[in-house]
C-alpha positions as CSV (number, residue, x, y, z in Angstrom):
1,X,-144.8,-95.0,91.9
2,X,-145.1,-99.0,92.3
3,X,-142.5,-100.9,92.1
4,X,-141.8,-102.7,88.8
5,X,-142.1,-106.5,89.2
6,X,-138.8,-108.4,88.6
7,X,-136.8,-105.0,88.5
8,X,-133.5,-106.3,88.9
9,X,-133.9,-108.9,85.9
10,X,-135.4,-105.8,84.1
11,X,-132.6,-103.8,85.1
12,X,-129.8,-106.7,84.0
13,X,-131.7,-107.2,80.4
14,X,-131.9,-103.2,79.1
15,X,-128.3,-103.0,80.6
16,X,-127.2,-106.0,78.1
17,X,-129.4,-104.3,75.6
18,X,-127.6,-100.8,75.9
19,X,-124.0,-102.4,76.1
20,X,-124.2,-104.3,73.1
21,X,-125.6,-101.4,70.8
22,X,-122.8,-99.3,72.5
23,X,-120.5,-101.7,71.7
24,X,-120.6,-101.7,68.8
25,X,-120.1,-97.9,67.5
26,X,-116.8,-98.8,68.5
27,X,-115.9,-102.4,68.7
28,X,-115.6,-102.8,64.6
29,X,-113.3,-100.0,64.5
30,X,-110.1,-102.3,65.1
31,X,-111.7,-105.1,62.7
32,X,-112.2,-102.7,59.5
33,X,-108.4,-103.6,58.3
34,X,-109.2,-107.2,59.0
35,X,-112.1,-107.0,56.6
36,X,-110.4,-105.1,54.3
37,X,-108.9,-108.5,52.8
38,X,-111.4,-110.5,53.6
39,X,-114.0,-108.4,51.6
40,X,-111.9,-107.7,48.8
41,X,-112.0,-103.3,49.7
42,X,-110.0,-100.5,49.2
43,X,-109.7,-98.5,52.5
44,X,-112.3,-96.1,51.2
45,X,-114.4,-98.8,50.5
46,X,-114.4,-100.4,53.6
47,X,-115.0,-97.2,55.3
48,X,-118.5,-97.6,54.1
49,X,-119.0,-100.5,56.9
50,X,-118.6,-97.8,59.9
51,X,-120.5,-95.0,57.8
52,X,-123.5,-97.3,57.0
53,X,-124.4,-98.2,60.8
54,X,-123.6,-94.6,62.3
55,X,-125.9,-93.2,59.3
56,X,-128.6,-95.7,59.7
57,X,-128.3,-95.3,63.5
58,X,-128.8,-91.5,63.5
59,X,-132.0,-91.2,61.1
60,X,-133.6,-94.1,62.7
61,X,-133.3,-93.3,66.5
62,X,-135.9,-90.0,66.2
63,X,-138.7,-92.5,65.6
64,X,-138.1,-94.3,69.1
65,X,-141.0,-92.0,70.4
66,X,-143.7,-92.4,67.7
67,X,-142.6,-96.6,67.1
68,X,-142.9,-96.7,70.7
69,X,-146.6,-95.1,71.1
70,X,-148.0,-96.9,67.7
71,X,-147.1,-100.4,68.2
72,X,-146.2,-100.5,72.2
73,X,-142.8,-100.6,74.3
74,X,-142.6,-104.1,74.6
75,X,-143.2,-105.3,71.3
76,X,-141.3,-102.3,69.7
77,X,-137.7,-103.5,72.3
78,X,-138.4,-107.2,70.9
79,X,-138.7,-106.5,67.6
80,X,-135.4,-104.2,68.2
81,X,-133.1,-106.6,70.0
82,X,-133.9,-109.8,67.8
83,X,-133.2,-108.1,64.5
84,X,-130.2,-106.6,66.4
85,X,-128.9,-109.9,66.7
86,X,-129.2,-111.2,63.4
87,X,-128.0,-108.2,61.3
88,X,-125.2,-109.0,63.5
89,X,-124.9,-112.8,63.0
90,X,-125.6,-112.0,59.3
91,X,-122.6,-109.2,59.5
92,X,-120.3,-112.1,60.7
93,X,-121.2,-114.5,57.6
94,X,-121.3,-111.3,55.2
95,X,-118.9,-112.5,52.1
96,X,-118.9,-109.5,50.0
97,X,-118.9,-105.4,51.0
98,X,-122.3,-105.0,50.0
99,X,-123.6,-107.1,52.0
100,X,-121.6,-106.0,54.9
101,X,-123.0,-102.7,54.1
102,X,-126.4,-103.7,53.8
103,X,-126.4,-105.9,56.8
104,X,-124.4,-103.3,58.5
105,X,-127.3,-100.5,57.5
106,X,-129.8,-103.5,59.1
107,X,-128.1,-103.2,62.2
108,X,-128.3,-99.8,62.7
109,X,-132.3,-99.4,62.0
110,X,-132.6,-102.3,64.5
111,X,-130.3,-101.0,67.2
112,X,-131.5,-96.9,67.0
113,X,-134.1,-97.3,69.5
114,X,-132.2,-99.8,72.4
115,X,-130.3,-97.3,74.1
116,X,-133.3,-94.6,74.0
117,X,-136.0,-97.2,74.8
118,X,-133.7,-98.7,77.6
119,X,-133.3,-95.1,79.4
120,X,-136.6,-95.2,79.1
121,X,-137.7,-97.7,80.8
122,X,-135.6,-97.9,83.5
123,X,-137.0,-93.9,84.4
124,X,-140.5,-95.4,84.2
125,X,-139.8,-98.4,86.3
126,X,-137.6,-96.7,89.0
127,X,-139.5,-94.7,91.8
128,X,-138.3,-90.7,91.3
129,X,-135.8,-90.7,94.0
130,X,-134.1,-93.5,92.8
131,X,-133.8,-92.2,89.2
132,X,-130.5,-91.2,89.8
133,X,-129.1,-94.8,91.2
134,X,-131.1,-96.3,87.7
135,X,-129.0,-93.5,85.6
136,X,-126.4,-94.9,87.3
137,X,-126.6,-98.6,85.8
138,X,-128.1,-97.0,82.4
139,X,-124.6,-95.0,82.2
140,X,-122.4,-98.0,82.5
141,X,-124.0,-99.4,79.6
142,X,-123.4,-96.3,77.4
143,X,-120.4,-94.7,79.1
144,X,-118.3,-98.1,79.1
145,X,-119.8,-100.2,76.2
146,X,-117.6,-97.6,73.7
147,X,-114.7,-96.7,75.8
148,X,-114.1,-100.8,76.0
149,X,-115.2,-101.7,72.3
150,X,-112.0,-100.9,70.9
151,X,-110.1,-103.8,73.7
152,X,-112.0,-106.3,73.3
153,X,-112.8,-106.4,69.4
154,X,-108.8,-105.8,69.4
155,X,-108.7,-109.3,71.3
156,X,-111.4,-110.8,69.7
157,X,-110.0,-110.1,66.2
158,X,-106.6,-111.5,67.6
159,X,-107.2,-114.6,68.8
160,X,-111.1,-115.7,67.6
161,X,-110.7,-113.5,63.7
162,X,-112.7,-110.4,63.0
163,X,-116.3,-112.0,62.3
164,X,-116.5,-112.6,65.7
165,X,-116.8,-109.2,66.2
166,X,-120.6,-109.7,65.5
167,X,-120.9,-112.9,66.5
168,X,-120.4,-111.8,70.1
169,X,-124.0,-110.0,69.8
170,X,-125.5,-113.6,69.3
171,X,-125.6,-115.2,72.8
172,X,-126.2,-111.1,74.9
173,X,-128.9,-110.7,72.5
174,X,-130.9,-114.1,72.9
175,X,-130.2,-113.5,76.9
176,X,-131.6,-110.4,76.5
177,X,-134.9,-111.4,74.2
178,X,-135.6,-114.5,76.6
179,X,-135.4,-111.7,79.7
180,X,-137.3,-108.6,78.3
181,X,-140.1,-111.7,76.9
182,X,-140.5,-112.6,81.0
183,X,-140.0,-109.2,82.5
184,X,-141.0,-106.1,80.7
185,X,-145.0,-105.1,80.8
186,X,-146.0,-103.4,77.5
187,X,-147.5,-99.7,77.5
188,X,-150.8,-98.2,76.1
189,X,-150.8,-98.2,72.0
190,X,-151.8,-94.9,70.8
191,X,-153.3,-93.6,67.5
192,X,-150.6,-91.3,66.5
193,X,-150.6,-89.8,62.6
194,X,-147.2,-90.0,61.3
195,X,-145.7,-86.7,60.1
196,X,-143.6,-87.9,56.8
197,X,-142.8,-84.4,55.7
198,X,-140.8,-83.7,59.4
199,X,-139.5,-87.2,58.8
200,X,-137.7,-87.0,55.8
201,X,-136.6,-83.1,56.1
202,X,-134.5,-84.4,59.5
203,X,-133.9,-87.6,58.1
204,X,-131.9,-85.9,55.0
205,X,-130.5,-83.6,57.7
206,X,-128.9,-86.4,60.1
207,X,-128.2,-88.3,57.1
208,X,-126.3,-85.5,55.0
209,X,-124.5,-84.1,58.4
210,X,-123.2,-87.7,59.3
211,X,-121.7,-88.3,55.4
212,X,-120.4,-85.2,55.6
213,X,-118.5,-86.0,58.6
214,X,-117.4,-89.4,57.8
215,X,-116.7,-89.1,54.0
216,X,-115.0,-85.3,54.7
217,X,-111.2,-86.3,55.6
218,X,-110.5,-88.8,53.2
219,X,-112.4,-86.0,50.2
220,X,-110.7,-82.9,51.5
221,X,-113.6,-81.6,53.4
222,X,-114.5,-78.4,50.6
223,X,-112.1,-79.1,48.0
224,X,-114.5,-81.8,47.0
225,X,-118.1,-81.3,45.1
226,X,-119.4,-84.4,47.4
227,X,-119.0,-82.9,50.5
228,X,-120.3,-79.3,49.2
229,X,-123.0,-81.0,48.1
230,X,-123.6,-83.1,51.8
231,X,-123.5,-79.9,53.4
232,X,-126.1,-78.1,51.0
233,X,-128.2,-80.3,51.3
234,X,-127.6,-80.8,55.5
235,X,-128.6,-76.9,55.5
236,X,-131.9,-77.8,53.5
237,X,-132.8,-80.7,55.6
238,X,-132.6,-79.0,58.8
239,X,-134.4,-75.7,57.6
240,X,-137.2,-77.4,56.2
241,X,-137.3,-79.5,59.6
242,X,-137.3,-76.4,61.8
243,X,-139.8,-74.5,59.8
244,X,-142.0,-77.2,59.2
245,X,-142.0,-78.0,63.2
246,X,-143.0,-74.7,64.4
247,X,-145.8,-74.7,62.0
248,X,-147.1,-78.0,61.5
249,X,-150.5,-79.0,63.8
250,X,-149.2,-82.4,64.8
251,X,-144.8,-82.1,64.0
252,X,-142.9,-85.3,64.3
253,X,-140.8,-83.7,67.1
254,X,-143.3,-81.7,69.7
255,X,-141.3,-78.4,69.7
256,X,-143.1,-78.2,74.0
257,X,-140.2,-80.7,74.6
258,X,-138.3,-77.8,74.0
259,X,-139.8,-75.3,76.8
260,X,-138.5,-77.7,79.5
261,X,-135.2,-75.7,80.0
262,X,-133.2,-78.1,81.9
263,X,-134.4,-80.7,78.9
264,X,-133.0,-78.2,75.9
265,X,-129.9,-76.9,78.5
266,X,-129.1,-81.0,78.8
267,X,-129.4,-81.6,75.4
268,X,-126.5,-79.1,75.0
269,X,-124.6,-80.4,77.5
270,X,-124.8,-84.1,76.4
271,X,-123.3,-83.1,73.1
272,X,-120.4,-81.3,75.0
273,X,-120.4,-84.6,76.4
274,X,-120.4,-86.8,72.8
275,X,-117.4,-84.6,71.9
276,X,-115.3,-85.2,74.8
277,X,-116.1,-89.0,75.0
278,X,-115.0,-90.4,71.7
279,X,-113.2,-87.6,70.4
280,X,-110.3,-88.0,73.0
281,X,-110.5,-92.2,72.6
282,X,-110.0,-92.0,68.6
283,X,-106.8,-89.1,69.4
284,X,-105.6,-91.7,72.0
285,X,-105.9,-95.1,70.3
286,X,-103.9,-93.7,67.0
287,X,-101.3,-92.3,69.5
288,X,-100.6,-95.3,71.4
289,X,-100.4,-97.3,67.9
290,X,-98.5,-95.1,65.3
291,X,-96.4,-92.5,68.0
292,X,-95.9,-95.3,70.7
293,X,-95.4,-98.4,68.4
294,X,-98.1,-100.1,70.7
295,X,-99.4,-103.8,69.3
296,X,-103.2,-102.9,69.4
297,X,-104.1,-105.8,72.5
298,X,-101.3,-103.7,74.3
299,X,-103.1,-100.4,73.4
300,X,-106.4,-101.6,74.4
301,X,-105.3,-102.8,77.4
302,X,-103.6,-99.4,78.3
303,X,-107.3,-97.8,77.7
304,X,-109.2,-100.1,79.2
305,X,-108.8,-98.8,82.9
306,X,-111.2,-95.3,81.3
307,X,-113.8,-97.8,81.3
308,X,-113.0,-98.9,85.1
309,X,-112.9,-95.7,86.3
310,X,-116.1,-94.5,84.9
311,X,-118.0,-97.4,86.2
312,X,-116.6,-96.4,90.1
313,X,-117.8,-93.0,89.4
314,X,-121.6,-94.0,88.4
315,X,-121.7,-96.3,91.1
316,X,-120.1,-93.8,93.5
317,X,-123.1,-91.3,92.4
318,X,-125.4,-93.4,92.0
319,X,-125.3,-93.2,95.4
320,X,-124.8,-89.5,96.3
321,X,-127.0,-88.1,93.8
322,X,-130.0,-88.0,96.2
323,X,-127.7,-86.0,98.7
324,X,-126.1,-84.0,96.7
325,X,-127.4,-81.3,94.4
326,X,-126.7,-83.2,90.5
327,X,-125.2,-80.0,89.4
328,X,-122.3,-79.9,91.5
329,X,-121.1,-83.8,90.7
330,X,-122.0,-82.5,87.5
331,X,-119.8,-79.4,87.6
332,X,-116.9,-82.1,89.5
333,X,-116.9,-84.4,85.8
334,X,-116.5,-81.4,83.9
335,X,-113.3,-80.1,86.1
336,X,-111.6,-83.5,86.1
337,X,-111.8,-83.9,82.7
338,X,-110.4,-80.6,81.8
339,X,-108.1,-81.1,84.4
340,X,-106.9,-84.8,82.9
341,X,-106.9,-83.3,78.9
342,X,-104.3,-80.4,80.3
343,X,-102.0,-83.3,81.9
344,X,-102.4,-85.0,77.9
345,X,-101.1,-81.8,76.3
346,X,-97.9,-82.7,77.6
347,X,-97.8,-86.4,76.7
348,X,-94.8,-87.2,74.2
349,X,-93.9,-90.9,73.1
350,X,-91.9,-90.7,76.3
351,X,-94.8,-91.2,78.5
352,X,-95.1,-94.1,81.0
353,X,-97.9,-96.6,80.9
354,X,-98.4,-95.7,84.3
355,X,-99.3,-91.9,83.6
356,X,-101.3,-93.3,80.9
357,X,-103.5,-95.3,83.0
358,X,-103.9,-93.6,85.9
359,X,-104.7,-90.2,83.4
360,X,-107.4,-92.9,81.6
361,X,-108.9,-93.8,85.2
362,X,-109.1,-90.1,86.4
363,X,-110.5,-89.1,82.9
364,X,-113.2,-92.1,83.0
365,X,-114.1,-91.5,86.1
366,X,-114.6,-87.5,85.0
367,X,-117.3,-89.0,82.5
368,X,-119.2,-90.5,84.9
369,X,-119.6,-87.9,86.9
370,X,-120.6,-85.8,83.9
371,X,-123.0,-89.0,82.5
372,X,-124.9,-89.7,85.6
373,X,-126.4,-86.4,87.3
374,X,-126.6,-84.9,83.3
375,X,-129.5,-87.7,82.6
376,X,-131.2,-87.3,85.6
377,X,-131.4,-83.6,86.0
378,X,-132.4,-83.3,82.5
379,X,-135.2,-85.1,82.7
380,X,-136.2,-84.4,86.4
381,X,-138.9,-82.0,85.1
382,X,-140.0,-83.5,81.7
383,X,-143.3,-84.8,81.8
384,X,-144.3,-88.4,81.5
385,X,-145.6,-88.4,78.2
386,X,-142.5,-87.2,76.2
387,X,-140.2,-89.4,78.3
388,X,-139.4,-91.6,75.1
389,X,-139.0,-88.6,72.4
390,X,-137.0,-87.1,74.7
391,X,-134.4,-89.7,75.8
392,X,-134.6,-90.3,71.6
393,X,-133.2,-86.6,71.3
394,X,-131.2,-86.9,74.2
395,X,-129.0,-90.4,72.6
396,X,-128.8,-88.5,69.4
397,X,-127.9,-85.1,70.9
398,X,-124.6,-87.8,72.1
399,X,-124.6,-89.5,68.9
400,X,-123.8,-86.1,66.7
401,X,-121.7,-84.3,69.5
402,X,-119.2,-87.7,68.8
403,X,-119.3,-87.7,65.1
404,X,-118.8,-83.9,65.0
405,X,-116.4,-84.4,68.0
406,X,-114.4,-86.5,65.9
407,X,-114.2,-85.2,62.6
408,X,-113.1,-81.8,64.2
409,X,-110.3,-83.6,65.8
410,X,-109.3,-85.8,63.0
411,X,-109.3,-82.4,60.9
412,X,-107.8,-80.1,63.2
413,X,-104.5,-83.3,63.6
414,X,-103.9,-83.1,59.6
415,X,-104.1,-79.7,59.6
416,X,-101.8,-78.6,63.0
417,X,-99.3,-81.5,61.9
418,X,-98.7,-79.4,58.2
419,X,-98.7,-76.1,59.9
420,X,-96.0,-77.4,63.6
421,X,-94.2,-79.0,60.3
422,X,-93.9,-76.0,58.3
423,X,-92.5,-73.8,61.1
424,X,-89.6,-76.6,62.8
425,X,-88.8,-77.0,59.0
426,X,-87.9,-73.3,58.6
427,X,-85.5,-73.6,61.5
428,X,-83.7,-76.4,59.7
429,X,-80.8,-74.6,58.1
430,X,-76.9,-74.7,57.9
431,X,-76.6,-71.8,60.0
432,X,-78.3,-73.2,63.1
433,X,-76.3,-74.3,66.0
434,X,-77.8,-77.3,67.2
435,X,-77.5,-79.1,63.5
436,X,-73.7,-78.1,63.2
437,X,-73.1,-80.4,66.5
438,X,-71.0,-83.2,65.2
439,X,-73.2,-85.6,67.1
440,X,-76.0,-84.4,65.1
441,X,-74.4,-84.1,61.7
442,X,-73.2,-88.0,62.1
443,X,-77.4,-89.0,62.1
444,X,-78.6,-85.9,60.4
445,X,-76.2,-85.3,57.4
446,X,-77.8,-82.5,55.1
447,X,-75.2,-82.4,53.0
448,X,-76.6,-86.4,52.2
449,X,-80.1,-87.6,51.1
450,X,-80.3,-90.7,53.5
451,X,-79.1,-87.9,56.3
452,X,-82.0,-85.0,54.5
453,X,-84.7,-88.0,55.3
454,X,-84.0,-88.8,58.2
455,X,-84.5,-85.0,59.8
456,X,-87.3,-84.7,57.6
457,X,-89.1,-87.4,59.3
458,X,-88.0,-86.4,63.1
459,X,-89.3,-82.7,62.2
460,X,-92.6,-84.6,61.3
461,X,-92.8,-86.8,64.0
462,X,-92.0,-83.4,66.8
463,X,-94.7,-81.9,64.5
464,X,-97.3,-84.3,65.0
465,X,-96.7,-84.7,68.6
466,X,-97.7,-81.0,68.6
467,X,-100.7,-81.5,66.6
468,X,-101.9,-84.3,69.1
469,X,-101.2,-81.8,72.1
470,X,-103.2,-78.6,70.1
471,X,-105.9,-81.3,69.8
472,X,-106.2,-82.2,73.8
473,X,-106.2,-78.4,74.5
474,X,-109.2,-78.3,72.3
475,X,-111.2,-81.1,74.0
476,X,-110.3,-79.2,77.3
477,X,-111.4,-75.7,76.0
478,X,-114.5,-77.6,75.0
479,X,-115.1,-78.8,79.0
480,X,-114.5,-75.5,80.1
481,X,-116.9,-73.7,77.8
482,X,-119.2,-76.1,79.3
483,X,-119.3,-75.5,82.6
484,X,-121.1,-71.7,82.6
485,X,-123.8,-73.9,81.1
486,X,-124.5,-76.0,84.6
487,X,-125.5,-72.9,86.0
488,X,-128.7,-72.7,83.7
489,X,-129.8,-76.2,84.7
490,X,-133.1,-76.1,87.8
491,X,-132.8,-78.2,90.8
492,X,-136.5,-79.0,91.1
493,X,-138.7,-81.7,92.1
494,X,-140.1,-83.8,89.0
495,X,-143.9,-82.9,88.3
496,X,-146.3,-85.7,89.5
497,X,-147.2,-88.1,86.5
């Protein structure tokens, strides 16, 4: 393959482009309370703001692959990034929750395709053995853009307010725009027929699935008619998608993407992935806050060093990767991050900062190993011409493996925290020992209400510090039942264009 002109400023502009969509899955997170006032919401309300981009996000980013063949590469990333930009500039000046919301959905439609589109075109403008040193750089973007959102739009809504949140988009994106113009050459157009039918069936899926998620804690999940009916109709949209694929002449998703087997094995392990990237940062952030009375800055700081760590990793196999067979750098991520979520089953409120940031390092650095060999082994033996529908799957594969990562997690906390409550509270009783200690009767009093509180609220607090350590076990069972799965993956040479 020839080498792209201006590669390096190509490089720099799809990196900017992935960062600031990755950014901001996260970086709003910290700002929603913010807004809350601003915007006049209830906390249900202003929930909406996160939902509406995730949502809009997931339904849009199948369509990379056909918007990229119909109207070209170029003008397809263009359109992308500038409307990117102002759906953010426009969240920043939003003065009501609607149009938060709707600017909000705006941003997702524009940003679905930047992290697909930006894989791939770094794939087709890197030579084959260097894929791995451009998955390398693509990772950063994706890997750190989220594991950092949370620090710096904890600093930004500290010391700037939480509209600059958005506002930070402005200058990355017109850097970006002004770059990609110069740089990037634009692809064939194609005459491709659009199938609406496959569309809308995986539309209402993706759609139904991520409301569902989102909208299920705060309803209590099947106690509620809403989320009964989400799920219904999750189930229809996904049926109708499947059986409309494997029979349809021209499907919106080509079902021979599928016979690639290290494509479909690496589409299961990036959602392993999804689940073990954000799941773990939204246990963490909470703990540091509520269990370790951390201001947020303080907390973000304490997280930040994740991000550091995975960035050595990808450059470290960025640079191996055409030594050393992907599956075994592969295999190293998933046994460091098992390894890191057993040390967190023992954190209590007790736990130094500097356990805490050299666990966060090891743990990021664990990602990157995962990240990098994972995208280019899964597409080593893809062909050419599903290159952009695939990296679409592949970002959305990550997408859902988060969201399902961390409603399971928020889910499985409520529920471990009642059940670790419910058997220390059946321990408290006049008759045991360790509560008939005059040191402990002088602070826990049960023959007094002020005395009956105060236990009750250390037996929750032990509870939930169980809960939180059921939870990391969880996210490590889930990298060990990974790892059988690197064993299905091919080490072959990619097939000549």
């Amino acid at each position: 393959m020839a080498a792209a002109p201006h590669r390096g400023v190509l490089t720099v502009c799809v990196m900017l482009a992935t960062i600031m969509q990755a950014l901001d899955t996260t970086i709003a997170n910290v700002a929603t309370p913010y807004m809350q006032g601003s915007l006049s919401a209830t906390q249900d309300q202003v929930n909406w703001v996160l939902t509406s981009y995730i949502v809009a996000s997931a339904i849009m980013m199948p369509v990379t692959g056909y918007l990229a063949g119909r109207f070209g590469r170029k003008r397809l990333f263009l359109v992308a990034v500038a409307g990117f930009t102002a759906a953010s500039v426009l969240c920043g000046a939003a003065q009501t929750l609607e149009q938060m919301v709707l600017f909000r959905l705006l941003q997702g439609v524009f940003g679905a395709p930047l992290v697909p589109m930006s894989q791939s075109v770094l794939l087709d403008s890197y030579p084959r053995e260097k894929h791995g040193s451009a998955m390398a750089l693509w990772g950063v973007g994706v890997m750190v853009g989220p594991i950092l959102g949370p620090t710096l739009g904890g600093w930004l809504t500290e010391t700037q307010g939480w509209r600059w949140v958005f506002y930070i988009n402005l200058p990355v994106g017109v850097l970006t725009f002004i770059g990609l113009s110069a740089v990037l050459s634009e692809s064939k157009r194609q005459v491709l027929r659009f199938d609406w039918l496959g569309f809308l069936a995986l539309s209402l899926g993706i759609g139904a699935l991520q409301m569902m998620l989102d909208r299920g804690e705060s309803l209590g999940w099947f106690d509620s008619v809403e989320v009964m009916l989400e799920a219904a109709l999750a189930v229809l949209g996904f049926y109708t998608f499947i059986v409309h694929s494997l029979t349809a002449r021209s499907p919106f998703i080509d079902p021979r993407l599928f016979q690639d087997r290290n494509f479909s094995v690496g589409l299961m392990l990036i959602f392993m992935v999804g689940v073990i990237l954000l799941a773990t940062l939204a246990l963490l952030t909470p703990y540091l806050q509520h269990m370790m009375g951390y201001p947020i800055v303080t907390a973000g700081l304490v997280l930040g060093p994740r991000g550091v760590g995975t960035m050595v990793a990808m450059l470290i196999v960025g640079r191996l990767i055409n030594r050393v067979d992907p599956r075994l750098l592969l295999m190293t991520g998933l046994i460091l991050s098992a390894w890191v979520l057993h040390e967190m089953t023992g954190y209590t409120p007790d736990v130094s900062r500097f356990q805490l940031v050299a666990n966060g390092v090891v743990q990021g650095m664990g990602l990157g190993f995962m990240f990098v060999p994972l995208s280019t082994i899964t597409f080593a033996t893809l062909k050419p011409e599903f290159r952009t529908q695939g990296t679409a799957l592949f970002s959305l594969s990550r997408s859902m493996g988060s969201a399902i990562g961390i409603s399971l997690v928020i889910f499985m906390l409520g529920r471990n925290t009642q059940v670790a409550h419910a058997d220390l509270a059946a321990l408290v009783t006049p008759f045991n020992a360790a509560l008939a200690d005059p040191a402990v009767q002088h602070g826990w009093n049960l023959a007094t209400q002020a005395g009956r509180l105060a236990l009750n609220a250390e037996v929750t607090r032990q509870a939930t510090i169980i809960a939180y350590a059921n939870d990391f076990r969880l996210m490590m069972m889930v990298a060990l039942v990974s790892m059988p799965m690197v064993f299905l993956l091919r080490r072959q040479r990619p097939r000549e264009a």
